[in-house]
C-alpha positions as CSV (number, residue, x, y, z in Angstrom):
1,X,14.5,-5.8,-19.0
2,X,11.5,-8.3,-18.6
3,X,8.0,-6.9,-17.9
4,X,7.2,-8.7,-15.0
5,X,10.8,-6.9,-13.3
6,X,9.3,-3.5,-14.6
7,X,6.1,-4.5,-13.2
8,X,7.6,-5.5,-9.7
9,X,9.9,-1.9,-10.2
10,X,6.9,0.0,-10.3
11,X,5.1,-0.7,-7.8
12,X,7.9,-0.8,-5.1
13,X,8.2,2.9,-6.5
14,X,4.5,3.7,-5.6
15,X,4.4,2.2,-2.7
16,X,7.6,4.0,-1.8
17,X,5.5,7.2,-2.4
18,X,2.5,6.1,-0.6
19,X,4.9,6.2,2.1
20,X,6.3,9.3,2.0
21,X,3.1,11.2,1.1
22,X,1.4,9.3,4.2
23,X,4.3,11.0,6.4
24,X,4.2,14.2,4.4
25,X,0.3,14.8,5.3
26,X,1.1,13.9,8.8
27,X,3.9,16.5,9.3
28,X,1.6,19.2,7.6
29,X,-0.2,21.9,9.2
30,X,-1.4,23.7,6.4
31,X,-4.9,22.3,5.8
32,X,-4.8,23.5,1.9
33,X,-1.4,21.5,1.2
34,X,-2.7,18.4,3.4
35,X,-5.6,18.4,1.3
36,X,-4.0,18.6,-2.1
37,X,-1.3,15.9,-1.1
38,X,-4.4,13.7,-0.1
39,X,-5.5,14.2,-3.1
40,X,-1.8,13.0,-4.8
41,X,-2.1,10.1,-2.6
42,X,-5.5,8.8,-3.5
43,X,-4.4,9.5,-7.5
44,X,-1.2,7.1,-6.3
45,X,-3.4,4.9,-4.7
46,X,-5.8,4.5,-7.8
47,X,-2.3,3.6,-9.8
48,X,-1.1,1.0,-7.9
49,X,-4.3,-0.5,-7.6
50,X,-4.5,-0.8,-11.6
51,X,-1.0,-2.2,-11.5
52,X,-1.4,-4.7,-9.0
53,X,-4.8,-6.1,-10.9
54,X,-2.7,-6.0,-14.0
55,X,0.0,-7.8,-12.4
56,X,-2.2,-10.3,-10.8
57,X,-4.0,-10.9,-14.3
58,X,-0.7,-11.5,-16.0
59,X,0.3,-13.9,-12.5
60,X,3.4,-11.7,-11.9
61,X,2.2,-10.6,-8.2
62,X,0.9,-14.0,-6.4
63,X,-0.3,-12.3,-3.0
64,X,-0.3,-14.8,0.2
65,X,-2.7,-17.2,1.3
66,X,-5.4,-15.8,3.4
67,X,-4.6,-15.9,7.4
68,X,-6.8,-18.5,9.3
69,X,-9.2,-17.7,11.6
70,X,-7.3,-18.6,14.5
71,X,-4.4,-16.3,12.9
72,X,-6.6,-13.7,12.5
73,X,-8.1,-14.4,16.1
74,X,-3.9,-14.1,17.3
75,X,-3.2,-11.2,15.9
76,X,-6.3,-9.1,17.7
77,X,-5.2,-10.1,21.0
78,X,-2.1,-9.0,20.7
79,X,-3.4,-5.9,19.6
80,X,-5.8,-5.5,23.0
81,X,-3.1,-6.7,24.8
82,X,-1.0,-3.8,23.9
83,X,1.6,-6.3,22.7
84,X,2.2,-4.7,19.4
């Protein structure tokens, strides 16, 4: 298997965990447990944010190009519109 597929592999894992820890902390009513899996989640976050820069250094993630303005300016209204 290639780095770069290992790479990608990974980080569709931790973001699949980011995910389910984001919904686990919202379901939880125990203010001990939300905490720790907050905790879990930043630790994740900090992960995939090291894998990403490495991926980005080694030009196997290429992210998109950055909305315009005028995108940007789109997307808001339909936010206070209640569109989305």
């Amino acid at each position: 298997m290639q780095e770069k597929t290992m790479v990608a592999d990974t980080l569709a894992g931790i973001n699949g965990e980011l995910t389910r820890y984001a919904g686990m902390i919202a379901q939880s009513e125990n203010k001990e447990l939300k905490q720790t899996l907050k905790q879990l989640r930043n630790a994740c976050e900090q992960s995939q944010e090291e894998l990403y820069q490495i991926a980005r250094a080694k030009s196997y993630y290429v992210p998109a190009s950055k909305a315009t303005d005028e995108e940007v300016a789109h997307v808001k209204e339909l936010f206070t519109q209640g569109t989305l």
